[in-house]
mmCIF file of the N, C-alpha and C atoms, coordinates in Angstrom:
data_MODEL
# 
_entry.id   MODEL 
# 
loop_
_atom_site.group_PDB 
_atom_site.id 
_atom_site.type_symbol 
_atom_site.label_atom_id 
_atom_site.label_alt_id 
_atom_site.label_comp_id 
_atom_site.label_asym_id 
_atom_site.label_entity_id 
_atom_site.label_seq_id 
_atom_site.pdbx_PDB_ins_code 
_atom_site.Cartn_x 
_atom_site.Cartn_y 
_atom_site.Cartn_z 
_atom_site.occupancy 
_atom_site.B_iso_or_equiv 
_atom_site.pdbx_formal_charge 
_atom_site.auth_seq_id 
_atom_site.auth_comp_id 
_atom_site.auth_asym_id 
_atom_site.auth_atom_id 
_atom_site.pdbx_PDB_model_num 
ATOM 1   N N  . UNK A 1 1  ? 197.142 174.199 -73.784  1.00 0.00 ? 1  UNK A N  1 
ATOM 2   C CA . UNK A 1 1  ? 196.193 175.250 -73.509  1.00 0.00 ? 1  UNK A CA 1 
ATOM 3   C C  . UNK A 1 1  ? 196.505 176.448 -74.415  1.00 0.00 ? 1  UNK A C  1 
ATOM 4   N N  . UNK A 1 2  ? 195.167 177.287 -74.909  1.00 0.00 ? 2  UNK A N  1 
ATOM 5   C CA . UNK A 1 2  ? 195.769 178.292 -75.757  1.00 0.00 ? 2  UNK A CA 1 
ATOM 6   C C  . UNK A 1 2  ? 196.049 179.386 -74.857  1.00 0.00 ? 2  UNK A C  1 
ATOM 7   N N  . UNK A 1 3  ? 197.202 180.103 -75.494  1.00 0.00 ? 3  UNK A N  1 
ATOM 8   C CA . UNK A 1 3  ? 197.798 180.987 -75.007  1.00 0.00 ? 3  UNK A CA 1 
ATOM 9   C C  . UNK A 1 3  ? 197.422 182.699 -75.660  1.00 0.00 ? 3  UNK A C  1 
ATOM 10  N N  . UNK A 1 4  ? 196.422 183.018 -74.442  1.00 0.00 ? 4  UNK A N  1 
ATOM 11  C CA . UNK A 1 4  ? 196.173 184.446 -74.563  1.00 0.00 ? 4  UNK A CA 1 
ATOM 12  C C  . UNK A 1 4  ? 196.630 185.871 -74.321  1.00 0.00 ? 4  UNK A C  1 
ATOM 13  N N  . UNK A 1 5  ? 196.975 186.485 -75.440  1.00 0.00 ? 5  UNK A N  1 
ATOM 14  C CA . UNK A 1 5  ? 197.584 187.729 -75.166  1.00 0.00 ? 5  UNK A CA 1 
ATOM 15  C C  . UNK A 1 5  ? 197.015 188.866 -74.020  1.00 0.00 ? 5  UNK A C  1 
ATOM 16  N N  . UNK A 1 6  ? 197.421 189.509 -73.163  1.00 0.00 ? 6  UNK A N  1 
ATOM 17  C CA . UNK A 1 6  ? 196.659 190.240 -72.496  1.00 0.00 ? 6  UNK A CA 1 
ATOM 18  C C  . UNK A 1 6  ? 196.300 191.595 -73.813  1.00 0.00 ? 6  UNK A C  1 
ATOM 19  N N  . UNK A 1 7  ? 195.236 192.560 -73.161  1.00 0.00 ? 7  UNK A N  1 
ATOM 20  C CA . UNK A 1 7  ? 194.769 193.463 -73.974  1.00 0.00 ? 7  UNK A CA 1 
ATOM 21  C C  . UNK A 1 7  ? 195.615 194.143 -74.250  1.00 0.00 ? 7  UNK A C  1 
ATOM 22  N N  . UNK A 1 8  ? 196.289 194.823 -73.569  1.00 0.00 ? 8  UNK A N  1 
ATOM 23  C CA . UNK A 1 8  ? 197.849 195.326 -74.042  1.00 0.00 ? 8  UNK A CA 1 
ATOM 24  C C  . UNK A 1 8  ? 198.815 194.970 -74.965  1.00 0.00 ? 8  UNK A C  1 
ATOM 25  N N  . UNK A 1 9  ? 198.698 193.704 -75.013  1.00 0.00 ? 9  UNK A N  1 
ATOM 26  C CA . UNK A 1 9  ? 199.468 192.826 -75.805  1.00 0.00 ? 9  UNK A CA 1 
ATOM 27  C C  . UNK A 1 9  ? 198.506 192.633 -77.242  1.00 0.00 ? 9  UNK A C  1 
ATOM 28  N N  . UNK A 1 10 ? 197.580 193.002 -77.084  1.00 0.00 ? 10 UNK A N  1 
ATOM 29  C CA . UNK A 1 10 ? 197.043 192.502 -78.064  1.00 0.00 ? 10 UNK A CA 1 
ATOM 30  C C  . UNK A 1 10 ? 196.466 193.489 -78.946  1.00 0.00 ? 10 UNK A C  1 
ATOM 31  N N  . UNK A 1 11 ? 196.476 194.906 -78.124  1.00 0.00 ? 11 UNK A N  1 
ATOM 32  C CA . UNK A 1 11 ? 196.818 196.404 -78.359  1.00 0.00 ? 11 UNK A CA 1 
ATOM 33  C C  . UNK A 1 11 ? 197.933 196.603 -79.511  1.00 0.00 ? 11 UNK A C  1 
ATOM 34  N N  . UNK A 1 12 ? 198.878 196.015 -79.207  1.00 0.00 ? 12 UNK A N  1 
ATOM 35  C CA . UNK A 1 12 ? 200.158 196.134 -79.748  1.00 0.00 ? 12 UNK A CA 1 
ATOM 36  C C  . UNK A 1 12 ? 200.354 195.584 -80.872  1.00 0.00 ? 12 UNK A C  1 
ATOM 37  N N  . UNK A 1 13 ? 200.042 194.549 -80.908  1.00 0.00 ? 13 UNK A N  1 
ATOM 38  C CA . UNK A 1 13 ? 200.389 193.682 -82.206  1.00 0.00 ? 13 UNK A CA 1 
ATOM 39  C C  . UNK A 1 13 ? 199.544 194.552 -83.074  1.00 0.00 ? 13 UNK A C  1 
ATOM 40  N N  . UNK A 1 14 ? 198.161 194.931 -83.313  1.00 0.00 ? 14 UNK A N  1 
ATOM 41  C CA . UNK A 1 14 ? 197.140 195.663 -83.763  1.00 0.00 ? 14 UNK A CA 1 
ATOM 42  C C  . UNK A 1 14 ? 197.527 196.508 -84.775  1.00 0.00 ? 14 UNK A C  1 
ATOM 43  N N  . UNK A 1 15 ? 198.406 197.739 -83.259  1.00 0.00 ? 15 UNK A N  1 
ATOM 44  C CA . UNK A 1 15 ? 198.997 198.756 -83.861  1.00 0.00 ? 15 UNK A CA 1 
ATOM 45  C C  . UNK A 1 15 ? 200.152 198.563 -84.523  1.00 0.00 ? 15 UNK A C  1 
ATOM 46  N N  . UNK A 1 16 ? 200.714 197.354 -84.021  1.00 0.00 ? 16 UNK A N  1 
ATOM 47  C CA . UNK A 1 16 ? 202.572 197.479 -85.189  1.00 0.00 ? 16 UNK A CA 1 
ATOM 48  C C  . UNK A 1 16 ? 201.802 196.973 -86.702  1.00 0.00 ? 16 UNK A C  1 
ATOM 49  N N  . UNK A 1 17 ? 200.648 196.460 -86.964  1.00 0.00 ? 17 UNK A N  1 
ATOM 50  C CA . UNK A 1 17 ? 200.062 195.474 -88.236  1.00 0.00 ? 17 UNK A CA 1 
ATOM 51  C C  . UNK A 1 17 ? 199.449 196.485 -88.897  1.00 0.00 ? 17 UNK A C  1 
ATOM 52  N N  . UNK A 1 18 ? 198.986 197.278 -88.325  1.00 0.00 ? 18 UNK A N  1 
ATOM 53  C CA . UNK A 1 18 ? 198.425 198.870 -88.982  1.00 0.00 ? 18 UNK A CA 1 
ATOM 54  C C  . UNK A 1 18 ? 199.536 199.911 -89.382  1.00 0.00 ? 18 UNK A C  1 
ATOM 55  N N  . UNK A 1 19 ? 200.590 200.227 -88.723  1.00 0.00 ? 19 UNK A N  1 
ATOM 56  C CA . UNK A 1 19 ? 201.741 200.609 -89.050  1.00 0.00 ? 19 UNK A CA 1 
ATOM 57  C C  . UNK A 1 19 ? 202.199 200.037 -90.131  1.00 0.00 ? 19 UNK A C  1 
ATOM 58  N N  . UNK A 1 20 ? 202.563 198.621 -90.868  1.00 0.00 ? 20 UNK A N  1 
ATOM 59  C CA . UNK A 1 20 ? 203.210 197.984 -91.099  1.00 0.00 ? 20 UNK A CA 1 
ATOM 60  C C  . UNK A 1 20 ? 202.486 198.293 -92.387  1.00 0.00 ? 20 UNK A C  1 
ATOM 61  N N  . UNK A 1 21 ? 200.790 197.915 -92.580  1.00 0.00 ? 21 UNK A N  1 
ATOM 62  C CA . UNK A 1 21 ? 199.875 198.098 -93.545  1.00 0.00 ? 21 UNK A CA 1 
ATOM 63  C C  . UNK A 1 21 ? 200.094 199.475 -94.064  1.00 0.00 ? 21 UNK A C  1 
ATOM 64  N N  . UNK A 1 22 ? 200.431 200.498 -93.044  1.00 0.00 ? 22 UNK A N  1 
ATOM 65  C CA . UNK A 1 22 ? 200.074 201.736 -93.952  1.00 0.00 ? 22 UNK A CA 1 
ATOM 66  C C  . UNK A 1 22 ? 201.568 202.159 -94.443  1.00 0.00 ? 22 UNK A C  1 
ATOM 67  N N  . UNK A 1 23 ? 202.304 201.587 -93.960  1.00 0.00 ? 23 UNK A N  1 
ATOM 68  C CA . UNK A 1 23 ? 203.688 201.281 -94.973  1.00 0.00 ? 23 UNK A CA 1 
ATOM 69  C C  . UNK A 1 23 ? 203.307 200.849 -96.315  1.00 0.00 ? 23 UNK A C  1 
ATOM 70  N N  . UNK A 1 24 ? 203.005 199.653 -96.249  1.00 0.00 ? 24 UNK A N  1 
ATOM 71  C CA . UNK A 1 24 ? 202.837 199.456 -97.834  1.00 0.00 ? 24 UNK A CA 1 
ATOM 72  C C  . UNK A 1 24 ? 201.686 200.005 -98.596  1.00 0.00 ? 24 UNK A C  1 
ATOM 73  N N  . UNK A 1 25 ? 201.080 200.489 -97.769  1.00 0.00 ? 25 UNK A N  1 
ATOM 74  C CA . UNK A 1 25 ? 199.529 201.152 -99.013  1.00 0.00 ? 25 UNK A CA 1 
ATOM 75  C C  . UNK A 1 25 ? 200.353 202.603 -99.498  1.00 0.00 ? 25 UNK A C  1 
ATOM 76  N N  . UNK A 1 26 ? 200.966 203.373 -98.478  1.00 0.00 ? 26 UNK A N  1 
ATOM 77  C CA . UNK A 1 26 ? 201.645 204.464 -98.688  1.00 0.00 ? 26 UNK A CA 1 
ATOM 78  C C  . UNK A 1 26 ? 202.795 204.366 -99.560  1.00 0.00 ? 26 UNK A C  1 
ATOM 79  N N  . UNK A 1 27 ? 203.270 202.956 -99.988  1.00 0.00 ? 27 UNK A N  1 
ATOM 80  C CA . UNK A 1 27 ? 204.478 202.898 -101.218 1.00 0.00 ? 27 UNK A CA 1 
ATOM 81  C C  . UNK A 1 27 ? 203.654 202.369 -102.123 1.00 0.00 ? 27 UNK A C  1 
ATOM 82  N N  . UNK A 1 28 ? 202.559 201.865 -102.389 1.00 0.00 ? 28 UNK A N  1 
ATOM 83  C CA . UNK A 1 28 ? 201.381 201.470 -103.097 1.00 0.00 ? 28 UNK A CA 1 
ATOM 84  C C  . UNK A 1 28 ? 200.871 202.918 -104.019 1.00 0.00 ? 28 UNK A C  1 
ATOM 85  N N  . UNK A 1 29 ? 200.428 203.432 -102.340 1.00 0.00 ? 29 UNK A N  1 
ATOM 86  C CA . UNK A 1 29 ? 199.944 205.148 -103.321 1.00 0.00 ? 29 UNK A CA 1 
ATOM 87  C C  . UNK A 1 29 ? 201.334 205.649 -103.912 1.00 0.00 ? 29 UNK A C  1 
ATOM 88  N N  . UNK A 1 30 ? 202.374 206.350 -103.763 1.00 0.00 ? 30 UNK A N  1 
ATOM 89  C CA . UNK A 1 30 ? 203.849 206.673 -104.070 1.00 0.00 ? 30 UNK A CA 1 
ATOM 90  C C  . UNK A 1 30 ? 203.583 206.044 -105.531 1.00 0.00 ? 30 UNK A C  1 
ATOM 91  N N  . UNK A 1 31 ? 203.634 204.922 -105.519 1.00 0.00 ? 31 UNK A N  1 
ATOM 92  C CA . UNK A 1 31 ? 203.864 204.197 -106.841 1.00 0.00 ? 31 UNK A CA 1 
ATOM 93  C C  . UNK A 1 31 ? 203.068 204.519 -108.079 1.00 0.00 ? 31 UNK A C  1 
ATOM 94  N N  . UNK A 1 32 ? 201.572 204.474 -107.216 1.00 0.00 ? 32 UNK A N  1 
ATOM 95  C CA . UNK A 1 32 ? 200.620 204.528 -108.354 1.00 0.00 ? 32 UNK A CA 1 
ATOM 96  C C  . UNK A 1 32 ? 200.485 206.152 -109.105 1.00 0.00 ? 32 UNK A C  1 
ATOM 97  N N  . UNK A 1 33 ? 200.720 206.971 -108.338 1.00 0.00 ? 33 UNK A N  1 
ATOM 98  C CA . UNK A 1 33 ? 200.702 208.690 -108.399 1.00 0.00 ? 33 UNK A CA 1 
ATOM 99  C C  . UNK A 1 33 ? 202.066 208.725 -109.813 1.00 0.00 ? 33 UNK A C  1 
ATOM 100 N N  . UNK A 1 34 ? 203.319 207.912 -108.985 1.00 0.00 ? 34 UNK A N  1 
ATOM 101 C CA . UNK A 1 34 ? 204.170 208.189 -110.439 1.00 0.00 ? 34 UNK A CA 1 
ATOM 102 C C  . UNK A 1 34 ? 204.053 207.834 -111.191 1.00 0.00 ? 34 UNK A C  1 
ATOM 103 N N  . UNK A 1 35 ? 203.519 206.636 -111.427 1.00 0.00 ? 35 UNK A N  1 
ATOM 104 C CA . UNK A 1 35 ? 203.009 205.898 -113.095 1.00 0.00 ? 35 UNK A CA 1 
ATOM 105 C C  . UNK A 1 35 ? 202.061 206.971 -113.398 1.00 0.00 ? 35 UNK A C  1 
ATOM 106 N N  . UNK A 1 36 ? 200.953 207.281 -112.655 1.00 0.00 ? 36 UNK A N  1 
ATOM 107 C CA . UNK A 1 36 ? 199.793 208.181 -113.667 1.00 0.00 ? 36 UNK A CA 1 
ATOM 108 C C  . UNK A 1 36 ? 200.854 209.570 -113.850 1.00 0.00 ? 36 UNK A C  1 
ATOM 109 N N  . UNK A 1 37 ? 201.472 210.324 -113.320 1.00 0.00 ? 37 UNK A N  1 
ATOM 110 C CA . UNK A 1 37 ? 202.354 211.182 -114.192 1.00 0.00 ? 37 UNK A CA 1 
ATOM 111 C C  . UNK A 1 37 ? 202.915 210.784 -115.579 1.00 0.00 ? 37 UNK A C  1 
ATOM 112 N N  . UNK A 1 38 ? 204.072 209.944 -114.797 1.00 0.00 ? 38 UNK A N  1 
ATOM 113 C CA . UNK A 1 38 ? 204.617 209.173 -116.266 1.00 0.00 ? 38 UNK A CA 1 
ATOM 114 C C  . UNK A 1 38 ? 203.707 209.326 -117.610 1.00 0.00 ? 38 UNK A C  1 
ATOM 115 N N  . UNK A 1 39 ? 202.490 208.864 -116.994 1.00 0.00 ? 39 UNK A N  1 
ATOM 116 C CA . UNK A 1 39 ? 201.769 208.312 -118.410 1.00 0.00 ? 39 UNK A CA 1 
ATOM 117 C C  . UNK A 1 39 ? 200.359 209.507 -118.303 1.00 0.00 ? 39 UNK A C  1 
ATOM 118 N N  . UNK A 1 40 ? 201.498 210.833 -118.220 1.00 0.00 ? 40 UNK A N  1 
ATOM 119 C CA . UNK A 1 40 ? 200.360 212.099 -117.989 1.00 0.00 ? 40 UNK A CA 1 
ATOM 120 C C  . UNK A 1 40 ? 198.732 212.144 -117.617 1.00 0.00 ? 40 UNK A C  1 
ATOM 121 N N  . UNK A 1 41 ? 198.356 211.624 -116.993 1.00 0.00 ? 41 UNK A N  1 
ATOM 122 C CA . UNK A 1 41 ? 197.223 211.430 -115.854 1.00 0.00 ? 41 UNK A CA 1 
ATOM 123 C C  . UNK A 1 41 ? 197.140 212.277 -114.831 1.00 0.00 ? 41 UNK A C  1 
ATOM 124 N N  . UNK A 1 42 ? 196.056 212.722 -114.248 1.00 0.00 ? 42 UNK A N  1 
ATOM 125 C CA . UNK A 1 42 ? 195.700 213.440 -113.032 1.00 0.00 ? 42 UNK A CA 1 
ATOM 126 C C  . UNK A 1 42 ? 194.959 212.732 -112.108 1.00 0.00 ? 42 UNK A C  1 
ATOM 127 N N  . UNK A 1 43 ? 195.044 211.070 -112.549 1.00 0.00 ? 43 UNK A N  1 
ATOM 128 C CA . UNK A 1 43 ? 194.089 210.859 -111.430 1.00 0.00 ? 43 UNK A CA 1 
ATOM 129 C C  . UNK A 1 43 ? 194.800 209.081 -111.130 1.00 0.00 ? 43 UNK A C  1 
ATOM 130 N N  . UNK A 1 44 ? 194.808 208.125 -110.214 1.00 0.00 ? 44 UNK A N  1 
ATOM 131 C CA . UNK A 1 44 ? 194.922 206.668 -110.252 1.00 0.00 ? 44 UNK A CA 1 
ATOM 132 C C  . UNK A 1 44 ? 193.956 206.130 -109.025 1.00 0.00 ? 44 UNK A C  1 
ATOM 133 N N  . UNK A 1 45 ? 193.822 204.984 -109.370 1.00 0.00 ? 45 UNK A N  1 
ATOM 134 C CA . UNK A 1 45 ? 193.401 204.000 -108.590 1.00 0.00 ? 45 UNK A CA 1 
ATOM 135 C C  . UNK A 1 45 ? 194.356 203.234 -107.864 1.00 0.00 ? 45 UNK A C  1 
ATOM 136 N N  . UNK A 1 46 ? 193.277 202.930 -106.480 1.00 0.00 ? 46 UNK A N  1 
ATOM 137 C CA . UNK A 1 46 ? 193.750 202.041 -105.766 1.00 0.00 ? 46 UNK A CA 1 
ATOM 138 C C  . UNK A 1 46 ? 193.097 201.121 -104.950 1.00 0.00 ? 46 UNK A C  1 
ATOM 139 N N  . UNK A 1 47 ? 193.749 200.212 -105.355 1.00 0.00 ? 47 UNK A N  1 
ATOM 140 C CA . UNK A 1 47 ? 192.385 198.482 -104.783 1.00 0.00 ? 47 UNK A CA 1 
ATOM 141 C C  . UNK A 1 47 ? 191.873 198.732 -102.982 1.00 0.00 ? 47 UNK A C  1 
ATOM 142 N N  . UNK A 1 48 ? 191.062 199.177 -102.970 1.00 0.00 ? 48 UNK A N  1 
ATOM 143 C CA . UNK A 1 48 ? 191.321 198.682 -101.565 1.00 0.00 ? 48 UNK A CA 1 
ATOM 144 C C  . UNK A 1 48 ? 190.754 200.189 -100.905 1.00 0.00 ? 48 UNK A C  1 
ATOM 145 N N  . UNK A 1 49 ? 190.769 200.514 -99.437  1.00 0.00 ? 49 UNK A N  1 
ATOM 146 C CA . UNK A 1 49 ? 190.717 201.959 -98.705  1.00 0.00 ? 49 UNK A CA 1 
ATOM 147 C C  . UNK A 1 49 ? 191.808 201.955 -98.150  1.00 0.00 ? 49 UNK A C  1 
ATOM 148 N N  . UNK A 1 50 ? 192.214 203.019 -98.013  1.00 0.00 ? 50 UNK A N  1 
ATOM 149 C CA . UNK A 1 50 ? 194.076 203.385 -97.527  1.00 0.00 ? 50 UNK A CA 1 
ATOM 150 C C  . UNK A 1 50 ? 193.727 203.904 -95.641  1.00 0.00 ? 50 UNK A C  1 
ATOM 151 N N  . UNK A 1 51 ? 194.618 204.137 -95.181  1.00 0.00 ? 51 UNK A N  1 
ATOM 152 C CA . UNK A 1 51 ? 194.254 204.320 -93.555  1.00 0.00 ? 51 UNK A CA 1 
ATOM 153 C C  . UNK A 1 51 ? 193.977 205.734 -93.304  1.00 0.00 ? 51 UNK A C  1 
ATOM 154 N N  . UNK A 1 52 ? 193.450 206.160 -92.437  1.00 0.00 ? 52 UNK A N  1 
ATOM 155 C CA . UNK A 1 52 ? 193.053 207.335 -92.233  1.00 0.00 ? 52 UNK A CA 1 
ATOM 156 C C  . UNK A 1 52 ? 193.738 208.596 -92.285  1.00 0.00 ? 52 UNK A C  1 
ATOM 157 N N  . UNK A 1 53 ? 194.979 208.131 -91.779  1.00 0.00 ? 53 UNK A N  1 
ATOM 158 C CA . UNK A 1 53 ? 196.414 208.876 -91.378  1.00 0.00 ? 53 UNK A CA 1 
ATOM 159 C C  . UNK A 1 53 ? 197.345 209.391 -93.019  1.00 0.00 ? 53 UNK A C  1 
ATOM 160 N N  . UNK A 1 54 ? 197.104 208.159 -93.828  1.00 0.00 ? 54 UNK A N  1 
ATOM 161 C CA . UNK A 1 54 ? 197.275 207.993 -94.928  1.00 0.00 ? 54 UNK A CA 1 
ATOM 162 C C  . UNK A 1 54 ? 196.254 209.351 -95.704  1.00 0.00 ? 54 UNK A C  1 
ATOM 163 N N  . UNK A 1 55 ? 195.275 208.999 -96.253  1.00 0.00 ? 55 UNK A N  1 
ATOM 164 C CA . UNK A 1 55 ? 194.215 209.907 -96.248  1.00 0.00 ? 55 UNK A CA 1 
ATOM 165 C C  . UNK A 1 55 ? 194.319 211.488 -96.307  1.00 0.00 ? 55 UNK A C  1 
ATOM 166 N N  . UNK A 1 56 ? 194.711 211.825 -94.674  1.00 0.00 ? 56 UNK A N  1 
ATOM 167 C CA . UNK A 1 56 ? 194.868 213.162 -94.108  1.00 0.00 ? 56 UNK A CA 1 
ATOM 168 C C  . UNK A 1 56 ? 195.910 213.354 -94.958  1.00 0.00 ? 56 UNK A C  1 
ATOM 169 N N  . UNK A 1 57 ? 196.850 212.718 -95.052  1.00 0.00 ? 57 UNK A N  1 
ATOM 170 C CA . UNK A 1 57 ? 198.389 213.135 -95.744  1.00 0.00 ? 57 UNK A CA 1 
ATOM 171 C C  . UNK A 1 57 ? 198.218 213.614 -96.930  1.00 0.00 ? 57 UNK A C  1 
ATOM 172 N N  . UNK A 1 58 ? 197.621 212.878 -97.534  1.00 0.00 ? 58 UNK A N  1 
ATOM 173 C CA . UNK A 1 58 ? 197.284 213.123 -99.237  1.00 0.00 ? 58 UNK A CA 1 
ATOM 174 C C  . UNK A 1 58 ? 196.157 214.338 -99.409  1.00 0.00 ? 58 UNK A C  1 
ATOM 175 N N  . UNK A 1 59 ? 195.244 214.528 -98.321  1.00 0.00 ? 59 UNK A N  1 
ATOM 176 C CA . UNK A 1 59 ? 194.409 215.604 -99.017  1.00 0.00 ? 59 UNK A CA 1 
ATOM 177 C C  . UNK A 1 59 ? 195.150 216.717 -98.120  1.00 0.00 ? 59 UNK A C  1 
ATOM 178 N N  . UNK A 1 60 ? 196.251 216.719 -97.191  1.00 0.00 ? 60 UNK A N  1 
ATOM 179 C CA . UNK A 1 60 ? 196.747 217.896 -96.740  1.00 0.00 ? 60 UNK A CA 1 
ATOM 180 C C  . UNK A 1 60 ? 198.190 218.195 -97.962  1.00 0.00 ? 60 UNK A C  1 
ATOM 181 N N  . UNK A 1 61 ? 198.434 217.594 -98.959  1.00 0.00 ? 61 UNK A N  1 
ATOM 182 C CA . UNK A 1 61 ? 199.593 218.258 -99.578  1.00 0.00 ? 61 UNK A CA 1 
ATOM 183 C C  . UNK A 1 61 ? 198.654 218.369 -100.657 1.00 0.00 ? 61 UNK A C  1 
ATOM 184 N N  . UNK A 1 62 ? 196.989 218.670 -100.892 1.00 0.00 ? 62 UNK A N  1 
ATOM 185 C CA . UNK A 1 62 ? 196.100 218.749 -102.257 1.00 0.00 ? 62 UNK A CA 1 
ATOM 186 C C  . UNK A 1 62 ? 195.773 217.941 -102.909 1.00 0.00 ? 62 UNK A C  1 
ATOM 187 N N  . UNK A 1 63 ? 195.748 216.834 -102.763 1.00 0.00 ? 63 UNK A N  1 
ATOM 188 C CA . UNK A 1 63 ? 195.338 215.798 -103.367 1.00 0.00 ? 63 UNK A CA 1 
ATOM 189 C C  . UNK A 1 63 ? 193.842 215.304 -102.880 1.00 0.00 ? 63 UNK A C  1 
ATOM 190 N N  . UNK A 1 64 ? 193.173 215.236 -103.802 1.00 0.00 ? 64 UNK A N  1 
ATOM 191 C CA . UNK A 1 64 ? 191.929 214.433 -103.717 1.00 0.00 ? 64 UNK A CA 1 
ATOM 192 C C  . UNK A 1 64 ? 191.582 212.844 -103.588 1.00 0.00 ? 64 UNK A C  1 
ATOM 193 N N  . UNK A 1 65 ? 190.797 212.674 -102.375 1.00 0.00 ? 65 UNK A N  1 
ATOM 194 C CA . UNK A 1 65 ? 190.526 211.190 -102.226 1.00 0.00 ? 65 UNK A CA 1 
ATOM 195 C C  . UNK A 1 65 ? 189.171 210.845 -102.162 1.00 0.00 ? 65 UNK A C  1 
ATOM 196 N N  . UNK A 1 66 ? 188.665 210.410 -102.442 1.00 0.00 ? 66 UNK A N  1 
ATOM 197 C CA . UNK A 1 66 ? 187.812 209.434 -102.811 1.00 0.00 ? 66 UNK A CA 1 
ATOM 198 C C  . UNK A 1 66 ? 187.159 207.527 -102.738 1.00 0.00 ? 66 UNK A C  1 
ATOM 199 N N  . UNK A 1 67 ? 186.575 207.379 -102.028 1.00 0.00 ? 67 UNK A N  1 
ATOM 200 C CA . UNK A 1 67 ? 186.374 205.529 -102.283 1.00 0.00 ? 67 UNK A CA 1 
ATOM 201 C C  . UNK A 1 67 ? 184.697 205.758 -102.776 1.00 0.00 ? 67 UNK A C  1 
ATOM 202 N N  . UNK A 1 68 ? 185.116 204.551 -103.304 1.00 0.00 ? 68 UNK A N  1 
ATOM 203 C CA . UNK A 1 68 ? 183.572 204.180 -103.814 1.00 0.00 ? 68 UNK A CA 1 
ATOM 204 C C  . UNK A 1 68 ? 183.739 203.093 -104.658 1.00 0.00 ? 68 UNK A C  1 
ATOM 205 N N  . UNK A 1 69 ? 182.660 201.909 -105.345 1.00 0.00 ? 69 UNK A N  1 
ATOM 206 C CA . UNK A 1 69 ? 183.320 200.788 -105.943 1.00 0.00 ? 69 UNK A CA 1 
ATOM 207 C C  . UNK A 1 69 ? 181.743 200.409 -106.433 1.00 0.00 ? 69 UNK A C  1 
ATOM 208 N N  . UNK A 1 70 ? 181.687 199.080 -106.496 1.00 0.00 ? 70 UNK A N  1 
ATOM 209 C CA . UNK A 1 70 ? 180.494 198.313 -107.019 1.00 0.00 ? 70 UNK A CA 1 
ATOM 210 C C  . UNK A 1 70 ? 180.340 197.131 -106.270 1.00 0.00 ? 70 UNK A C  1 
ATOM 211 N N  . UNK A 1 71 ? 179.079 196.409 -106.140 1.00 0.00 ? 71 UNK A N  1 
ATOM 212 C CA . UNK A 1 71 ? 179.065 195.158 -105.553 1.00 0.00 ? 71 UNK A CA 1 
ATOM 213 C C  . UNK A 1 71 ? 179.724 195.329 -104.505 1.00 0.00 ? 71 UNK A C  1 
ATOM 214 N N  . UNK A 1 72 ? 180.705 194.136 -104.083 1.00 0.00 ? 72 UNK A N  1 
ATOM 215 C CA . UNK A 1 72 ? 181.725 193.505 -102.745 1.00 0.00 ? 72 UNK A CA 1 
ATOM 216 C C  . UNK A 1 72 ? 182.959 194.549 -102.778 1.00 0.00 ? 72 UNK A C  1 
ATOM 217 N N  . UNK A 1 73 ? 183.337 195.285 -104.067 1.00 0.00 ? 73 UNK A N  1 
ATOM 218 C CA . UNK A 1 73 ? 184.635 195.589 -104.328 1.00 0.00 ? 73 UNK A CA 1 
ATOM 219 C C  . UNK A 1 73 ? 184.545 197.236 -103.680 1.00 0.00 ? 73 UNK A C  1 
ATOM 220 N N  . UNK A 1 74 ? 186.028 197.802 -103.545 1.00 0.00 ? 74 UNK A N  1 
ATOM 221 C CA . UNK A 1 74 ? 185.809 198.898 -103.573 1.00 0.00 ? 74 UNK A CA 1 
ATOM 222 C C  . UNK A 1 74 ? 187.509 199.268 -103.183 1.00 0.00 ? 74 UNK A C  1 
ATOM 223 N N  . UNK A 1 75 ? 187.487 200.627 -104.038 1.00 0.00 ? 75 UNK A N  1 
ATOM 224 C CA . UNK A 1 75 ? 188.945 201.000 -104.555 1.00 0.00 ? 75 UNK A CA 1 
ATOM 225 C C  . UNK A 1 75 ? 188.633 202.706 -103.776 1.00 0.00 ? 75 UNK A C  1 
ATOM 226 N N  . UNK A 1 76 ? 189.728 203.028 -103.555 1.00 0.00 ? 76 UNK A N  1 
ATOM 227 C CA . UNK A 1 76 ? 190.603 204.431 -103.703 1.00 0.00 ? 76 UNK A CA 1 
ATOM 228 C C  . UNK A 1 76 ? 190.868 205.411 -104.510 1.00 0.00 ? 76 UNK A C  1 
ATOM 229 N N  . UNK A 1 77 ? 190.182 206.682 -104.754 1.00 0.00 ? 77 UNK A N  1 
ATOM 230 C CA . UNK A 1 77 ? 190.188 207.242 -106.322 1.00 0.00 ? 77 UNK A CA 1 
ATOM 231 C C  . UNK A 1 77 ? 191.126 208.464 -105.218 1.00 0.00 ? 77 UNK A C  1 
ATOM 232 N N  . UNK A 1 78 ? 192.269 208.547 -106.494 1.00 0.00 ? 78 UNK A N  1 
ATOM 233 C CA . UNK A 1 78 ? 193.430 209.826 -105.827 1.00 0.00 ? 78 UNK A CA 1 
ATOM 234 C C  . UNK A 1 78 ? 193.381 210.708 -107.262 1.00 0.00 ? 78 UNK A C  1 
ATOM 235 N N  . UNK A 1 79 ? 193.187 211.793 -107.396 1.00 0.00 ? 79 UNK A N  1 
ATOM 236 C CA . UNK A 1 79 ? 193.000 213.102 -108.549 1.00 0.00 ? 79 UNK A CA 1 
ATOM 237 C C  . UNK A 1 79 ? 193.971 214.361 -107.980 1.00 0.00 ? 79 UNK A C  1 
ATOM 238 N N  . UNK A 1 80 ? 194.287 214.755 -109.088 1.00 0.00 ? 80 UNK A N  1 
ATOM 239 C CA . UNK A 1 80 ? 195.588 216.089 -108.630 1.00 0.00 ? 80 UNK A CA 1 
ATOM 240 C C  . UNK A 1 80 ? 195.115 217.114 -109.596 1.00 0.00 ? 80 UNK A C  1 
# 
């Protein structure tokens, strides 16, 4: 028989997988911000939309965010 999580339980997993995600989009952004320095840029991309929490962070230390894309796709525009 399959075995169903109660809503609580299933609450949880949700939130630790969203946590976990905005771990790596947030060393994703980190990453991409120092290469476009490095290689004197004010602005990088990023595949994908970052989490909300994420987001707030970046336009509360001045940073500009942005999504928008073409077709199916759609990326993350970060500008300083």
């Amino acid at each position: 028989m399959l075995s169903i999580p109660t809503a609580q339980e299933a609450r949880k997993q949700v939130d630790e997988m969203q946590s976990e995600l905005g771990k790596k989009k947030q060393a994703e952004v980190a990453e991409a911000i120092k290469e476009a320095i490095d290689n004197l840029k004010t602005r990088c991309t990023i595949s994908g939309t970052l989490p909300d929490a994420l987001v707030k962070s970046l336009e509360d230390k001045g940073y500009s965010v942005q999504t928008g894309g073409r077709y199916n796709e759609c990326d993350t525009y970060i500008s300083w």
